[in-house]
Structures are given as structure tokens and as C-alpha cells.
C-alpha positions as CSV (number, residue, x, y, z in Angstrom):
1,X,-94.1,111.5,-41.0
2,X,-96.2,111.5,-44.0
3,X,-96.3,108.6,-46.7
4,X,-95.0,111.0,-49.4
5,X,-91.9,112.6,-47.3
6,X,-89.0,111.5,-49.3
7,X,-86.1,111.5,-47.2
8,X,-83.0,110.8,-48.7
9,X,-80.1,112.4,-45.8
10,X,-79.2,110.9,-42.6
11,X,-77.7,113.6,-40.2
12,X,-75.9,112.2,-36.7
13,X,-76.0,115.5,-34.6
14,X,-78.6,117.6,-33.9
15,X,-76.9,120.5,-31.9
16,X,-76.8,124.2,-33.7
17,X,-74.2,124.2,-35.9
18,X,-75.3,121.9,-38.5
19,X,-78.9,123.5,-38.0
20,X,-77.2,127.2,-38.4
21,X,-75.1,125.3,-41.5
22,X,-76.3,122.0,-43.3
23,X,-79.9,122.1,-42.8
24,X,-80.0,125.3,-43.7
25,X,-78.9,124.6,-47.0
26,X,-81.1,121.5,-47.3
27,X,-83.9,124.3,-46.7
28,X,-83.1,126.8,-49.3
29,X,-82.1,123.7,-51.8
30,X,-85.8,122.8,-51.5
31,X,-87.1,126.0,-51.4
32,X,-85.8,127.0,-55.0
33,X,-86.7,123.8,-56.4
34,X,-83.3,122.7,-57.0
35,X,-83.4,119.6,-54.4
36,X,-86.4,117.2,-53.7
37,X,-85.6,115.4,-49.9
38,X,-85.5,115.4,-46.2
39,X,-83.6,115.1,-43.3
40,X,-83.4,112.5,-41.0
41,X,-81.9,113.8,-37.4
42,X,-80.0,111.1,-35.4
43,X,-79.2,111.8,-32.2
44,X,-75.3,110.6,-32.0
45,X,-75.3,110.4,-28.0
46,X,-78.1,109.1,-24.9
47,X,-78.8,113.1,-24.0
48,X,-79.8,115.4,-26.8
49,X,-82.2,117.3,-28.1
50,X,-84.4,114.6,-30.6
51,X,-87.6,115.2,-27.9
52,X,-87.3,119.1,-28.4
53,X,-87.2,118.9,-31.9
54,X,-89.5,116.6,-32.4
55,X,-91.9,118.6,-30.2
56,X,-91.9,121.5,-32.6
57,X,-92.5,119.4,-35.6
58,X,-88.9,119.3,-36.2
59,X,-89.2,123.2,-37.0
60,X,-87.2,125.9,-35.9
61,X,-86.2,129.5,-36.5
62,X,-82.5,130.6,-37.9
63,X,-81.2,134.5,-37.6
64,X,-78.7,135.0,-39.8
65,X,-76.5,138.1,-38.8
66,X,-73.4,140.3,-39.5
67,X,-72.0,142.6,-42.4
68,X,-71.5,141.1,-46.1
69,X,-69.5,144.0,-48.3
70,X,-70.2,146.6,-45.7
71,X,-74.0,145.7,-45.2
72,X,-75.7,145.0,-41.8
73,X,-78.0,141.9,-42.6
74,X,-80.0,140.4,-40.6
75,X,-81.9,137.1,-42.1
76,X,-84.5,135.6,-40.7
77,X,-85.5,131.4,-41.8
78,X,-88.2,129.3,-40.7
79,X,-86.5,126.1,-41.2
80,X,-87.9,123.1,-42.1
81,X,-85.9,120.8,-43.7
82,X,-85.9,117.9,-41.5
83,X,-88.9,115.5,-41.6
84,X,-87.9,113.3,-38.2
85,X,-85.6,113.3,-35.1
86,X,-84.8,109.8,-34.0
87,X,-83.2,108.9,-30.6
88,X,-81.2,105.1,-31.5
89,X,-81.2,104.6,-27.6
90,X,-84.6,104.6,-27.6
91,X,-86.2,104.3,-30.8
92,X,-83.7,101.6,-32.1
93,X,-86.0,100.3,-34.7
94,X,-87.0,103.2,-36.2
95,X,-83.5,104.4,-36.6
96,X,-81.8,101.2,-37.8
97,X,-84.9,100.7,-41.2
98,X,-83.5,104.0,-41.9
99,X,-80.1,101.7,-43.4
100,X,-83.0,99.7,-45.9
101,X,-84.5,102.8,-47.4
102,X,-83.5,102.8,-51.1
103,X,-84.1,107.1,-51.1
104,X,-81.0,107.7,-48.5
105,X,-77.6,109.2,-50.7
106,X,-76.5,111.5,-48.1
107,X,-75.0,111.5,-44.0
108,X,-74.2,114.5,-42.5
109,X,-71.9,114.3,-39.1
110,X,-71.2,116.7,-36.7
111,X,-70.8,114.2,-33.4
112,X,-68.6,116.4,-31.4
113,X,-68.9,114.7,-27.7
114,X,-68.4,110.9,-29.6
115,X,-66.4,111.9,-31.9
116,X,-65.0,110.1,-34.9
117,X,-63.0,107.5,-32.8
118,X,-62.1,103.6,-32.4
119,X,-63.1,102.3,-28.9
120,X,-63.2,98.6,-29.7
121,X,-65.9,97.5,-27.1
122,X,-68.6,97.6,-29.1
123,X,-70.3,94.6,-30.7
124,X,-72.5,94.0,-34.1
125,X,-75.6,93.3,-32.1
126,X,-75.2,96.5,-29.5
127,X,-78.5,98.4,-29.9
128,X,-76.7,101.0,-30.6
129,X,-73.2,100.7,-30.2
130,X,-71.7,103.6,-28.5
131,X,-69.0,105.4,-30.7
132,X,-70.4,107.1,-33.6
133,X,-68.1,105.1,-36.3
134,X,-69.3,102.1,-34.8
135,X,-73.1,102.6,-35.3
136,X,-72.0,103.9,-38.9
137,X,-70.2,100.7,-39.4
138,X,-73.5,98.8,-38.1
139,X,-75.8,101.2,-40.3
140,X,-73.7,100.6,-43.5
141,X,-73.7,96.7,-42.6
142,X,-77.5,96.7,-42.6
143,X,-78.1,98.6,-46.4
144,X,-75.2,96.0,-47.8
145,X,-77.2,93.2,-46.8
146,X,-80.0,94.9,-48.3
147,X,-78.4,95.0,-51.7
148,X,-79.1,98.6,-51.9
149,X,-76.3,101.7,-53.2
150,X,-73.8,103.5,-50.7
151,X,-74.0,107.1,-49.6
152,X,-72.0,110.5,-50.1
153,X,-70.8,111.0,-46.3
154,X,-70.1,114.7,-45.2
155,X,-68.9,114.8,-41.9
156,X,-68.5,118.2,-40.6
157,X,-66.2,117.2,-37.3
158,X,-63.5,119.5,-36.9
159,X,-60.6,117.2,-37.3
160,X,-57.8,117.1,-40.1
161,X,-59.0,114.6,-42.9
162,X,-62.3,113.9,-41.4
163,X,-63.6,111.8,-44.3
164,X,-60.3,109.7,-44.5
165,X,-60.3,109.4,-40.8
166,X,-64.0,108.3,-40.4
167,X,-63.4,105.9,-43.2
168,X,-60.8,103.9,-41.0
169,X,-62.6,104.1,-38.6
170,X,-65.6,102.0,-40.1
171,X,-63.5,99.4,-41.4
172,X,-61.4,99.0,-38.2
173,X,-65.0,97.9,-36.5
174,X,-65.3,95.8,-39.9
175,X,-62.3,93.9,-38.6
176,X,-63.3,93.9,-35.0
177,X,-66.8,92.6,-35.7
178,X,-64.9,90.0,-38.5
179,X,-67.6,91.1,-41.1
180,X,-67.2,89.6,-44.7
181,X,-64.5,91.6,-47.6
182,X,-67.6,91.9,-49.8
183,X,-68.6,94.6,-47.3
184,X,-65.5,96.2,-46.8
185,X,-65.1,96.3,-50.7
186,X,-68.8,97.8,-50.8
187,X,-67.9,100.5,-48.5
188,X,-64.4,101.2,-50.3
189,X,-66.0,101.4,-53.9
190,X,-69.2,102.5,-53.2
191,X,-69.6,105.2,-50.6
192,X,-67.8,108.7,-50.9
193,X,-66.4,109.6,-47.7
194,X,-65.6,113.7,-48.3
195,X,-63.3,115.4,-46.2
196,X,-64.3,118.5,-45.3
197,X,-63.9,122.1,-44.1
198,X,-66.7,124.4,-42.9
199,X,-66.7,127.8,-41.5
200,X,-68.9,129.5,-40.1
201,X,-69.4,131.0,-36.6
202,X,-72.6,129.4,-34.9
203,X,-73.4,131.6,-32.0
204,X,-77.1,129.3,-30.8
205,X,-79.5,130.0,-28.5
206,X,-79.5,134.0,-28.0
207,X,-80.4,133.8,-24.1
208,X,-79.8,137.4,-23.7
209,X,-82.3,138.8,-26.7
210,X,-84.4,135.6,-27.0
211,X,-87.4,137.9,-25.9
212,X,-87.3,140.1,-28.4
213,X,-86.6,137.4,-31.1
214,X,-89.7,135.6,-29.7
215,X,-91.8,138.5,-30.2
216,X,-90.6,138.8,-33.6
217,X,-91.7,135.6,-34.3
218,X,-94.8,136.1,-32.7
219,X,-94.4,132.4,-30.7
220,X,-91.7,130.2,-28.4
221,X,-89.1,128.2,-29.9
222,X,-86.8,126.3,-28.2
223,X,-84.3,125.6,-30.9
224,X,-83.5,129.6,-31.8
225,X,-80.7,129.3,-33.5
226,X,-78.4,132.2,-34.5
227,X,-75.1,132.7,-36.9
228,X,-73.1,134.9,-38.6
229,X,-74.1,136.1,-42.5
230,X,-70.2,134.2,-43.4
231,X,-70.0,130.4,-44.9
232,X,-67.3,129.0,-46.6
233,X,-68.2,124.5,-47.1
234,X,-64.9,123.4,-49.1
235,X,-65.8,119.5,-49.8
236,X,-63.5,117.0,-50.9
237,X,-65.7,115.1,-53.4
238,X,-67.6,116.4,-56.8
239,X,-71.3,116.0,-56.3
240,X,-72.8,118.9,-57.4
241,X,-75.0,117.3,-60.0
242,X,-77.1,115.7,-56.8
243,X,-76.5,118.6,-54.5
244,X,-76.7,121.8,-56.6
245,X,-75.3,124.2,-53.6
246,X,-73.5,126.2,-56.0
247,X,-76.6,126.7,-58.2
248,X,-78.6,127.7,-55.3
249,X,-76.1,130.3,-54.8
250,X,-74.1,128.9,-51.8
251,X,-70.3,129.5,-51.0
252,X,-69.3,125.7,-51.4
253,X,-66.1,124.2,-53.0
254,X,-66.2,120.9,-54.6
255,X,-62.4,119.9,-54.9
256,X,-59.7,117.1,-55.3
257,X,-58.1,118.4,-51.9
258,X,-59.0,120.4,-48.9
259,X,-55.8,121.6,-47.3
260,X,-55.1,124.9,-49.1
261,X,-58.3,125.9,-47.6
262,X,-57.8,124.7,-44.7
263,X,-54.3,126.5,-44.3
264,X,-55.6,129.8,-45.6
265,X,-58.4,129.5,-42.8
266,X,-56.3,128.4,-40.1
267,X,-53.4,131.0,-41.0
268,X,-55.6,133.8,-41.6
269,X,-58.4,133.5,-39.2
270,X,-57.3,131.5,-36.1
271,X,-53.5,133.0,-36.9
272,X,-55.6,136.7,-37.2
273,X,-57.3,136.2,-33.9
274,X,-54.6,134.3,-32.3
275,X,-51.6,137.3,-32.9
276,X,-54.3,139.8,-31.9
277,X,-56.4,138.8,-28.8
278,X,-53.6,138.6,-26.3
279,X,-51.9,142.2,-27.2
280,X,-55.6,143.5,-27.1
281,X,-55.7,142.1,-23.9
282,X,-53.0,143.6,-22.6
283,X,-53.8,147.1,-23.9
284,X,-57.6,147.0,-21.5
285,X,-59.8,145.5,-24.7
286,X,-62.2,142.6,-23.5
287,X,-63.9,141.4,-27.0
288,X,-63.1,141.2,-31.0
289,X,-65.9,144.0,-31.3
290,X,-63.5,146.7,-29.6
291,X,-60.3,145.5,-31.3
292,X,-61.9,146.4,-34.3
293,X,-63.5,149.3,-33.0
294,X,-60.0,150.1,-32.2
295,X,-57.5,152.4,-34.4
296,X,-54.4,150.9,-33.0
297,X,-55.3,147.6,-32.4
298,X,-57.5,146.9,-35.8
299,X,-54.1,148.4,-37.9
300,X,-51.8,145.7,-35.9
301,X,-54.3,143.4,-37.1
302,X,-54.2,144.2,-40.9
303,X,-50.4,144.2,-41.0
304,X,-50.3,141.0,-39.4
305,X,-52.9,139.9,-42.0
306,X,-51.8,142.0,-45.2
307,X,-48.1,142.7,-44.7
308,X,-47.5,139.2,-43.0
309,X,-49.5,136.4,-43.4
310,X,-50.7,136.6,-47.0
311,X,-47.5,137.5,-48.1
312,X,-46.5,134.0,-46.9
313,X,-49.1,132.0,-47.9
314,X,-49.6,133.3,-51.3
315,X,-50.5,136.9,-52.1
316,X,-53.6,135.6,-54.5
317,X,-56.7,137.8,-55.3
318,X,-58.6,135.1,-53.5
319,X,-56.3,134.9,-50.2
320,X,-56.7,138.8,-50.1
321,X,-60.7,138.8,-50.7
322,X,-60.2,135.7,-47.6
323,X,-58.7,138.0,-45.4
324,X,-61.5,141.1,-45.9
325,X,-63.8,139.0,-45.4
326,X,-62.2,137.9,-42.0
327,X,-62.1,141.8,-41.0
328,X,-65.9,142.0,-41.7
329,X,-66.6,138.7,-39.1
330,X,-64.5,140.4,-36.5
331,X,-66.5,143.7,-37.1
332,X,-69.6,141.4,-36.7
333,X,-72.0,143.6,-34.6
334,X,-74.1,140.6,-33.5
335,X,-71.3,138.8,-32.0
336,X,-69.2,139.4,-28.8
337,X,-66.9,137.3,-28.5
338,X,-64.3,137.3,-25.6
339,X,-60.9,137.5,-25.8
340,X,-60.0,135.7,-23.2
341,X,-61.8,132.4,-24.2
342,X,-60.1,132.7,-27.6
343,X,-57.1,133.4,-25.1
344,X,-57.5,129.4,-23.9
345,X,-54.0,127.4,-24.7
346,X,-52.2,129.7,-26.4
347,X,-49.1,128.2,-26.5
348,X,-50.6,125.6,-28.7
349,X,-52.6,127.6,-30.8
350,X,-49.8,129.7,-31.4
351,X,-47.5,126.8,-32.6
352,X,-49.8,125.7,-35.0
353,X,-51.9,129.3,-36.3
354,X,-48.8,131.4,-36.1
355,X,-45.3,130.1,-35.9
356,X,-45.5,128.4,-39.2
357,X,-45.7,131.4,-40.7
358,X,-43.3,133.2,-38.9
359,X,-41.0,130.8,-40.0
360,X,-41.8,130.5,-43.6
361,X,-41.9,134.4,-44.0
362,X,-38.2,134.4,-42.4
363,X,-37.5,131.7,-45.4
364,X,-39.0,133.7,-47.9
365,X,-38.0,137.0,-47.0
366,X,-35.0,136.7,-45.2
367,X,-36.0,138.4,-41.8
368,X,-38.8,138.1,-39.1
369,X,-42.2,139.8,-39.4
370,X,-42.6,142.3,-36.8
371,X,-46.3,141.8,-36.6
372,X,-46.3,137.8,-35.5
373,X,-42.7,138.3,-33.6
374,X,-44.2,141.1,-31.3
375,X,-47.5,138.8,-31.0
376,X,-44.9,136.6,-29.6
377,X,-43.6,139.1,-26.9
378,X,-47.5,139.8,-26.2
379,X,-47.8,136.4,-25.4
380,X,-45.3,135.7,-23.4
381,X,-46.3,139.1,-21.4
382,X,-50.1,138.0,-21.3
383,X,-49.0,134.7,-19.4
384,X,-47.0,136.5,-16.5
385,X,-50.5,137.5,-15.8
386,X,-53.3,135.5,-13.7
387,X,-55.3,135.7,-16.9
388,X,-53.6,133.1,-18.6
389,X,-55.6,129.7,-19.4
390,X,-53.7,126.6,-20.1
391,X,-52.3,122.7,-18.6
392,X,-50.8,123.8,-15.4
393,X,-47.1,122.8,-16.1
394,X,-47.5,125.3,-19.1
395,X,-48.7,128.1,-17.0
396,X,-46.2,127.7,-14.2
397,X,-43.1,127.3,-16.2
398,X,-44.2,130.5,-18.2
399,X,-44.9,132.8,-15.7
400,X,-41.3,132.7,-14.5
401,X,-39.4,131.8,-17.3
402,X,-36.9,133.9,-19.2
403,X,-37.7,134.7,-22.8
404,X,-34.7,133.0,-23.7
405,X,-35.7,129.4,-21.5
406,X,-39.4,130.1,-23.6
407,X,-38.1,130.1,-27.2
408,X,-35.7,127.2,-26.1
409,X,-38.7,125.3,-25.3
410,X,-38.9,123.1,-28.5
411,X,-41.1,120.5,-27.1
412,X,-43.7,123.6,-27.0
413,X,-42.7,124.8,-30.7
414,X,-41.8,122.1,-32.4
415,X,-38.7,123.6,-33.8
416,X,-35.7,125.4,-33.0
417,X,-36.2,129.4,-32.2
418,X,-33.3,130.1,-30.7
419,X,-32.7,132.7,-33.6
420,X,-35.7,134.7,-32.4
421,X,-34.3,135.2,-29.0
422,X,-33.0,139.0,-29.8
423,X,-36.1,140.0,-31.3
424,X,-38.7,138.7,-29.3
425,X,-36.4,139.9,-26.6
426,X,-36.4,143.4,-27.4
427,X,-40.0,143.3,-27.8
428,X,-41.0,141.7,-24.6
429,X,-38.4,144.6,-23.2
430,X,-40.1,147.5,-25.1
431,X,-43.9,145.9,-23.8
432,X,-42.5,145.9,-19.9
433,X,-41.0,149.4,-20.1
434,X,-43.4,151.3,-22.0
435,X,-47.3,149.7,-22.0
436,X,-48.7,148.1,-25.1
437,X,-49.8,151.3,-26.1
438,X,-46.8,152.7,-26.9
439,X,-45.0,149.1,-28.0
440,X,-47.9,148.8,-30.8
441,X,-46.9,152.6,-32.0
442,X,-43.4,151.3,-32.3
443,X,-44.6,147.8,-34.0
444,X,-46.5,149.8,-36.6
445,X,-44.5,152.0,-37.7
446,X,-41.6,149.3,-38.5
């Protein structure tokens, strides 16, 4: 690293997404002038890739890729916001006098094998200790003692309340390791710990067009990295006057609370892919690509969205522009991406994309939506077959089930649905008799 590198973030995680995501904002921050600073890349577990990035200079190329308001675009970025990729297993030293350098206001997280999690084994003088809160906790220890300011945390972990919950984390090892309430206070008035949402689909190395992205680029990288055009980085926190994303022309929310927007994604998106992908499934499609490509199956998919689930959730201008913009990422040329791995534990991701709303638009309108009830039916069909991917108990007890035992089964639904018996019923009847061919026809024209 050069003496006049000013590096003022600290990012645990090194794997695509925050390089397709964060650092790629970092990048363009610098390179309109609006933000002076590097990254620092921690490696948050023993096996990483801190030795390949550091190999390249810490450089690497980004493709950007899919439609935005009925464009193809494909963006290329030589990245190179990050000044240094540090391995705390091995270079402890280097890592830990990252805590007493006054120009550090910013950590980025995205630890996804540690996790944000309490194990409880750890102690103060661990070099490092092995959860990711608990060298956090150690890291924030070491810049209190050196009477220097706290930090804006962003973790990017895909876990309800991530700030909040990384926040209790750090002070449950402050307890554990008995460390003094002047710290505890310091972290509690002093650092920002944001929850927050991101979205955007990181699809990585491109093993099966790397060759022609290499010659594009004229030499190797290892670290290719490639991602869809979308980005949506809702932050629970106001710090725009230090990190001017939304001067720099970026889709980021600074806001008091993140749950609307994370129930518009999870209702629209995962509930979008989650009523369609199983029905597709059934009818002989294999990826999102076709179902879009698809007359009968794309329509089911825009009544579910547009007739069901915004309906529900709040028929706003903004909801509405959410869900086209959804239709575009599933049109998303660049991407193929199988059903039946968006097909894994349905029964859960059903509960939690798609029943709520089911439920709420029976409240608000008085009867079910025949959209999300036949996606029902389609996934109670989908799991008589040896497709299905789930715990084993699930899978067994559904394959033989009645449709009436399933929709009885509150410990899998979390709430009472013996009203949807007849429905779902005559559904799952209409699917068996007549293919899913004809059962969509019937579906859309209700």
C-alpha cells in the first residue's frame, strides 16, 4: 500500500456479492469525485480468497448485465476500489492496527458462512476470535482504547434487523469478555449500526463464457465477477452527507425503517418467483428465462403480481414501478436461473412469500385470490413428484397426504387454513384431471 492511500472502510467478506454490490459503489463514488477513500478487505473465515486478490493488486473486472426500461446493457468496470486484502488468521497484526487508524468511518459485512452469531468460546486475546461479532467486538475494543470515533456499520447479511442483531451480538461478547460500561456506552452512542436491505442478483464467476470475457479484456482474471443491471440498498441510517450514493446517481434509500421494503421485496419478488416456479414446473419449463418467454405462464405471473399481490400490500405508484421492474430481472437474458433450485423448501418459502398475502387479500377483499390459491394446488402437485427438495419428514408426509391433512398442517403454515380446503381442492382436482396447461387457462380467465 502506498503512504498516501487513505483508507477509511473496513469490509469482512470478500466473496462476489459485495464486490458485484458495495465495492462497486466505493468505485464509482471515487471515480466522480464525490468520495475520497479505500477499502480494506478482511477475510471473515481461515479459507478465502485475500491471496487471489491480493495477487491481482486487489483489481478485478465487474460485467454488469440485463434490461433497464426495455434496454439490453451490458457494463463493463475495472474495479478498483480496494487498496488491501488482509487474512486475520495470518496477518493478525496487520489486520488488528487497522482498529487505531483515525481515517476508518465505515464496515461493510457480508460474512455468510460465520454469520452474525453468539458462540461464547471465544476470548479477548484469541488472535482472531472465530465468530465474526466476536472479532468485531475485539476490533471496536482496540479503537476505544485508542480514544478514536466509532464507525457507520453496514452489514449486508441476509437476516431480518441485521444492524440491530449484530449490535447484540457485540455487546453480548462485551459481557462475556467483562469489558468496562465506558465501552459498551461508546459503542451504544457512538457507532451507527444500519439495518439493511440489498438486492441485487450476483451471478460471479461466469465459468461457462469466461473465455470470451477474458478476451474482452484482453488478460486473466480470477475474480470475474458478474450481476444483474438491478440494485435496490434501503439503509436504516441517514448518512448521505459522508456517502453521497444518491448524488452519484445510485438506487439507495436512507430511512428511519427498513421493513416496508423489505416486505414489498419479499412479497413481490420471492412471492413472484415462489407462486410461479412450481406451476412452471409442472407445465415442462426448466428456468425463469422461459416462464417469461412464456404466454401462459408470464400472464399467471402478472396476475399474481398486479391483480394479487400489490393490491394487498398497497397499490402505490412505487409498489407498481417495484413489480415491472421485477418482470424485467426475470426477463434477464444473462441469467438462467433454474427452477428447481428456487424450487428448494417450498413449504417454507411459501409460508412466509405467499400465504401472508393470501390471507390479508381474503381480509381485505373478502374472498381468495385465484392466482396464489392455485399456486397452492401447484405446490402441493409439484411435491407428489420426485422433484421435490425439502427435510425428509416434509417430503414424505406430502407426497401422500390428502389436500385436506396439508392445509390442516398448521405447524407448516402457521395458521389455520382449513377455509381454503374447497378451493385449493378443486384446484389440485382441475391440475390432476386436465394438465397445467389447461388448469392455467381456467386460472386466468377467473
Amino acid at each position: 500500500m502506498s503512504s498516501n492511500v487513505k483508507e477509511t472502510v473496513i469490509q469482512f467478506g470478500e466473496g462476489g456479492f459485495l464486490r458485484g454490490f458495495v465495492d462497486y459503489f466505493f468505485h464509482k463514488l471515487q471515480e466522480k469525485g464525490l468520495y475520497d477513500g479505500k477499502i480494506v478487505v478482511v477475510q471473515p473465515i481461515e479459507k478465502g480468497m485475500c491471496q487471489t486478490l491480493a495477487e491481482q493488486n486487489c483489481e478485478y473486472n465487474l460485467f454488469l448485465r440485463g434490461i433497464d426500461n426495455g434496454q439490453v446493457v451490458n457494463e463493463h468496470t475495472h474495479v478498483t476500489s480496494i487498496s488491501r486484502a488482509l487474512n486475520p488468521y495470518t496477518q493478525y497484526d496487520e489486520y488488528i492496527a487497522l482498529a487505531s487508524n483515525p481515517d476508518l468511518r465505515v464496515l461493510v459485512s457480508n460474512t455468510t458462512e460465520a454469520g452474525i452469531e453468539y458462540v461464547g468460546t471465544e476470548k479477548l486475546t484469541d488472535m482472531p476470535p472465530k465468530a465474526y461479532p466476536a472479532k468485531l467486538c475485539q476490533f471496536l475494543y482496540k479503537r476505544y482504547q485508542a480514544g478514536l470515533k466509532g464507525l457507520i456499520l453496514l452489514p449486508c447479511e441476509l437476516i431480518d434487523d441485521n444492524g440491530d442483531n449484530l449490535k447484540k451480538c457485540v455487546l453480548q461478547y462485551a459481557d462475556l469478555w467483562e469489558l468496562e460500561d465506558g465501552f459498551k456506552n461508546w459503542i451504544e452512542t457512538e457507532n451507527d449500526f444500519c439495518s439493511t436491505l440489498v438486492d441485487r442478483i450476483v451471478t460471479g464467476y461466469p465459468r461457462d463464457e469466461v473465455e470470451e470475457l477474458t478476451r474482452q479484456i484482453g488478460y486473466e482474471d480470477k475474480l470475474i465477477d458478474t450481476a444483474e443491471i438491478f440494485h435496490l440498498w434501503v439503509i436504516g441510517g441517514h448518512h448521505e452527507d459522508e456517502l453521497p450514493f444518491q448524488k452519484a446517481g445510485y438506487n439507495v434509500v436512507w430511512t428511519d425503517d427498513v421493513h416496508p421494503y423489505k416486505k414489498r421485496k419479499v412479497r413481490i419478488l420471492n412471492g413472484g418467483h415462489t407462486s410461479m416456479v412450481l406451476g412452471a414446473h409442472l407445465y415442462g419449463l426448466t428456468t425463469v428465462g422461459e416462464c417469461m418467454q412464456d404466454e401462459t405462464v408470464s400472464s399467471f405471473l402478472k396476475k399474481c403480481i398486479f391483480e394479487e399481490i400489490i393490491p394487498t400490500i398497497g397499490d402505490t405508484e412505487d409498489n407498481r414501478k417495484f413489480g415491472a421492474a421485477v418482470l424485467e430481472r426475470f426477463s434477464n437474458p444473462f441469467i438462467k436461473h433454474q427452477l428447481l433450485s428456487i424450487a428448494l423448501n417450498s413449504v417454507s418459502k411459501f409460508q412466509v412469500r405467499v400465504l401472508p398475502t393470501i390471507l390479508e387479500y381474503k381480509e381485505k377483499f373478502g374472498k381468495y385470490p385465484a392466482g396464489l390459491t392455485f399456486s397452492m394446488a401447484a405446490l402441493i402437485s409439484f411435491y407428489r413428484t420426485n422433484k421435490a427438495n425439502d427435510g425428509e419428514e416434509i417430503m414424505n408426509f406430502m407426497k401422500d397426504a390428502s389436500v385436506e391433512e396439508i392445509l390442516k398442517r398448521e405447524d407448516y403454515w402457521h395458521a389455520d387454513l382449513s377455509e381454503m380446503i374447497p378451493m385449493v381442492q378443486e384446484y389440485y382436482d382441475l391440475i390432476q384431471a386436465k394438465g397445467m396447461a389447461d388448469a392455467y387457462k381456467e386460472v386466468l380467465a377467473k
